[in-house]
N, C-alpha and C positions, 0 to 999 in steps of 0.2 A: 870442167865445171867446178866452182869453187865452194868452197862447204858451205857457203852462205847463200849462194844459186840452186845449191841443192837442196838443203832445209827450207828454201821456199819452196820448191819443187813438189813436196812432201806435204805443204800443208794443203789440209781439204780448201774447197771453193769461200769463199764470202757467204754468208746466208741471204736469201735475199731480200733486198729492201724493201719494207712497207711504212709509206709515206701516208701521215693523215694531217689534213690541213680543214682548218675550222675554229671554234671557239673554244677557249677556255676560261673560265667564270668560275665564281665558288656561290657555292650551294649555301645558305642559311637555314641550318636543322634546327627546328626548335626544341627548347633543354624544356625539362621539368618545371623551371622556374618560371612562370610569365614575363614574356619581355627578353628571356635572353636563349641566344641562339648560338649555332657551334659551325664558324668555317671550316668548310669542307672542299678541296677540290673537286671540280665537277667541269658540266660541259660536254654534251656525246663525243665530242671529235678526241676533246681531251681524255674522254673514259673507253676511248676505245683503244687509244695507245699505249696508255696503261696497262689493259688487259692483254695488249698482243705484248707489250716487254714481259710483264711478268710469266706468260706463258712462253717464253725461250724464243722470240723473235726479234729479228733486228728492226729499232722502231724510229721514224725519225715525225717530229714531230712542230706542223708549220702553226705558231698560233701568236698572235700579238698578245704578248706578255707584257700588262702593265708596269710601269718602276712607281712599283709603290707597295703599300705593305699586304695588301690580298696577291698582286702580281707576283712579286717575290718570293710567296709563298708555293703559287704557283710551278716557275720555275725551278724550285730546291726539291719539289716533291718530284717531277718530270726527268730532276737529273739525278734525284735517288733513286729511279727506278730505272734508270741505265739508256733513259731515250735521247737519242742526239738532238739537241735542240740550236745546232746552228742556223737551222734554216726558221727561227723564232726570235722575229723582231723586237728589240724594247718599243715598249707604245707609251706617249707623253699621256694619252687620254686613261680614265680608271677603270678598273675592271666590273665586267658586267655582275653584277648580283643576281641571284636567283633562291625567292625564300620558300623553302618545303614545306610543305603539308602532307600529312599522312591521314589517311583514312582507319577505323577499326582495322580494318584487314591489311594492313601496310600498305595500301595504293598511293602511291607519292601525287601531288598536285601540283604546278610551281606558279609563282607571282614572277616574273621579270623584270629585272630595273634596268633597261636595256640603253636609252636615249645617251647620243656621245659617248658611248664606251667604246675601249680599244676595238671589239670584235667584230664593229660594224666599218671600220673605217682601213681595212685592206686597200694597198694601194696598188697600182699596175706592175711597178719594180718591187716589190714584197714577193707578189703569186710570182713573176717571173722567174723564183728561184726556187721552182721545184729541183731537189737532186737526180742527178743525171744518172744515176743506178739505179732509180726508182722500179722495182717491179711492181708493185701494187698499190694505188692511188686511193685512198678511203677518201669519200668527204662526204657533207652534207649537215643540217639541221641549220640553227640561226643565221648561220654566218653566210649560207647558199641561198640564201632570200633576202637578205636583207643590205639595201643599199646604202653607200656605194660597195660595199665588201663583195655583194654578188656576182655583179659584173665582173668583178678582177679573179675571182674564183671560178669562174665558169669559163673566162678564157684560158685560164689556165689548164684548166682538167679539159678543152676541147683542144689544145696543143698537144696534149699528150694522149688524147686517143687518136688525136691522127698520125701519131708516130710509132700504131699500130703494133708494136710490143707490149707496153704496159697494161697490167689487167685496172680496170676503174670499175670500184664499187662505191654504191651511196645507197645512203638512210636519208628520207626526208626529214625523221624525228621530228614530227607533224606537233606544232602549236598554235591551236585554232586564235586564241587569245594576241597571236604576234601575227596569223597569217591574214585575220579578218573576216575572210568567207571563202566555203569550200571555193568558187571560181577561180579567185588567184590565186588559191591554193593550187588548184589542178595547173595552171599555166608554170607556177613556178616548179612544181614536181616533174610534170611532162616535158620543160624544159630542157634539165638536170638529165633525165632518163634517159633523152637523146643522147647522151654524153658517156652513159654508162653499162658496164660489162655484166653486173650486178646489182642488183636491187633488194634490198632488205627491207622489208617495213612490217609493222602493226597492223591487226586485224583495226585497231582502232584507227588507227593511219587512213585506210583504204575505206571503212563504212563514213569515216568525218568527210575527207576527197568524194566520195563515191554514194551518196543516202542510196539506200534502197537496191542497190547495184550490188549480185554475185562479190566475193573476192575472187574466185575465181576468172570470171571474165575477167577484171580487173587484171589481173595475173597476167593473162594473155593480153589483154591489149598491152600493156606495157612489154612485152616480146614483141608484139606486132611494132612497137617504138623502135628495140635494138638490143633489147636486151639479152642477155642471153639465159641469166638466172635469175628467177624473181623468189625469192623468201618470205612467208608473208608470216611474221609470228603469231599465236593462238593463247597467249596465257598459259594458265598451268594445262591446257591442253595440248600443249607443245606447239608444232610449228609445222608449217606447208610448203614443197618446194615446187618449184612449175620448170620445167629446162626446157628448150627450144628445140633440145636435139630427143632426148632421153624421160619424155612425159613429167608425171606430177608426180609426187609422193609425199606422203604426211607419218609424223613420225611425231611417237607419244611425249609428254610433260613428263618430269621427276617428283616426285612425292618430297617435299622440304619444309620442313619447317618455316613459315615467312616471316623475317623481324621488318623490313618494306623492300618496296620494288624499285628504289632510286637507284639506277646505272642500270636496270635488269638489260634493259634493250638493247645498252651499248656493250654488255657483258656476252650478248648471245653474239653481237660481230664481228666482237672481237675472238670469240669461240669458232664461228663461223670459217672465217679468214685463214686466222692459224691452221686450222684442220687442213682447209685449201693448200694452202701455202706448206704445210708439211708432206701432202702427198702431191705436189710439184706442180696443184693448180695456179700457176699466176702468171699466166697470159692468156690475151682472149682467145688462140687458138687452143690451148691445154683446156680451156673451159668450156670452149664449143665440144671439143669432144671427151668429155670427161665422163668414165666409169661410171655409172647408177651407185655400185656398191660405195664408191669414194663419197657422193654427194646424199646418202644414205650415215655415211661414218661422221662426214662435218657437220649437218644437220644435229646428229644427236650429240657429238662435244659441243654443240655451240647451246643445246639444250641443257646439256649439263653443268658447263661456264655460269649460264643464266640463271637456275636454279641455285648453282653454289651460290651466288651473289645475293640472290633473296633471304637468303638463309642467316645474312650478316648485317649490321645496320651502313647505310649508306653504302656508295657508289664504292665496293671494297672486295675486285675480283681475288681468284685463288692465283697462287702461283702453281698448283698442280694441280693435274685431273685425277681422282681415285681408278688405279689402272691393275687389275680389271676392270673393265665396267661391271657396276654392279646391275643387275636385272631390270629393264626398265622401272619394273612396280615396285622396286625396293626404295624406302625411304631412305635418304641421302640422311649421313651425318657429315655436319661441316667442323666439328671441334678436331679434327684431329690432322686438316690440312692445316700449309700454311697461308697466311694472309698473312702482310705485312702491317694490316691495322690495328696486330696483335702487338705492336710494337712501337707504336707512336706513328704508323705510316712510315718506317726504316728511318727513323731521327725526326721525323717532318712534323712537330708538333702542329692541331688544328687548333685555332686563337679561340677564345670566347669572346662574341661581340655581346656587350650588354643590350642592345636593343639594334633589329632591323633599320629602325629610323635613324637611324647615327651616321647613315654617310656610306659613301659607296666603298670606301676603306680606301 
């Protein structure tokens, strides 16, 4: 054995891959000033890989990336944050827009500029390249609904659940405004759900899909779909978990300061996931039968993720968790992690657009 067969020998395994494929768009925050607003990357799929790189996972990240100056932007932030972005087409068409609104309480709202943009025009040979070490498949929110990007996204994630290794999770990341009326909402969610291993979603998610209907049935009938984990978040009341194998449990909110909630939901799955994926859940048989106490420990990082995120403006997860945990009822301080938006986003300056109406950039 030669020293160089042997020092491979030596190194530990590959970490394993988690694949998220979906939209990437930037957020328009509006400044102090009337009229003028602050690009921001955004997009669930794309804030979900973000929070799994910064939280020490291997992230690889499928999104048409527009060539042009929101695209670009796009890109440079995704590859300062260490995510493989080979399997992330350049796209001739421009990137989606999406302008925020915050409420007193930090509640984000969003307006969509969605018509002819990269993220709806996913082609058959695009999804065809998911990576072949893929352990765990994220997808879901605009891009899982909307045609023609859906179709080639749904064939895709239904290749790789029949090749019965990889674990597949999805968020609807429910937009009543894009979806039209809960009906097709439910057709296109229940769709998706046949497909997947996990399920995350909003209490708001499930009462918009569902008037007047339990979350919990809710819960269950999507197990009765195939699922195996349904997630259903709660606000600052934290979050519900339902398992197929090992019942339901709910598991308290963090006390945080809120500056708004833009990325909170894609900060809890990317908490979510990580947790999974660090204590060895990522496949659908590790998940079928997966520890209480484990899906107990993900639950509340994915709570904590989500909270740390509220606590910061805009879609701008931690790159650590405060370890110990501190006491469920203790209030979180976030000044003393790192974020990387403590620093221009690691180089990635965000542009100021003088006004929303100026064009899709």
């Amino acid at each position: 054995m030669t020293d160089t067969v042997r020092a491979a020998a030596q190194l530990p395994p590959p970490l394993p891959l988690v694949t998220v494929i979906g939209e990437a768009l930037v957020d328009l925050v509006q400044l102090d000033a009337p009229g003028d607003y602050r690009a921001r990357p955004g997009g669930s799929p794309f804030n979900v890989a973000v929070g799994l790189a910064r939280l020490g996972h291997r992230t690889a990240l499928m999104a048409r990336l527009a060539d042009n100056t929101f695209g670009r932007m796009l890109r440079s932030h995704a590859a300062a944050e260490g995510i493989d972005l080979t399997y992330a087409p350049a796209a001739t068409e421009p990137t989606t827009l999406a302008v925020v609104s915050t409420d007193a309480e930090g509640r984000a709202s969003y307006d969509f500029y969605l018509d002819g943009t990269a993220d709806g025009q996913w082609t058959g040979a695009e999804t065809a390249l998911v990576p072949r070490d893929t352990a765990l498949l994220h997808f879901g929110s605009i891009a899982s609904w909307t045609s023609p990007a859906a179709g080639h996204i749904h064939s895709a994630v239904q290749r790789l659940h029949a090749g019965g290794t990889a674990l597949i999770s999805y968020d609807p990341n429910v937009r009543p405004a894009l979806l039209g009326s809960p009906e097709r909402g439910r057709q296109a969610v229940e769709r998706s759900i046949g497909t997947a291993h996990l399920v995350k979603a909003s209490r708001e998610d499930v009462e918009w899909l569902h008037p007047d209907t339990p979350v919990e049935r809710i819960a269950a009938h999507w197990l009765e779909l195939g699922a195996l984990l349904v997630v259903i978040t709660d606000g600052p009341d934290g979050a519900h978990a339902f398992h197929a194998g090992a019942g339901s449990l709910s598991r308290p909110g963090r006390k945080v300061t809120v500056a708004d909630t833009v990325g909170a939901g894609d900060a809890f799955t990317a908490g979510l996931l990580g947790a999974l994926v660090r204590h060895g859940v990522h496949t659908p048989q590790s998940l079928a039968s997966a520890d209480p106490a484990v899906l107990r420990t993900a639950v509340d990082d994915a709570v904590l993720v989500s909270a740390l995120t509220c606590g910061r403006p805009g879609a701008d997860p931690p790159t650590a968790l405060p370890r110990p945990h501190l006491p469920a009822r203790a209030p979180l301080d976030v000044t003393h992690l790192a974020f990387p938006g403590d620093t221009g986003r690691r180089g990635t300056a965000d542009p100021v657009v003088p006004s929303a109406r100026s064009g899709r950039g």
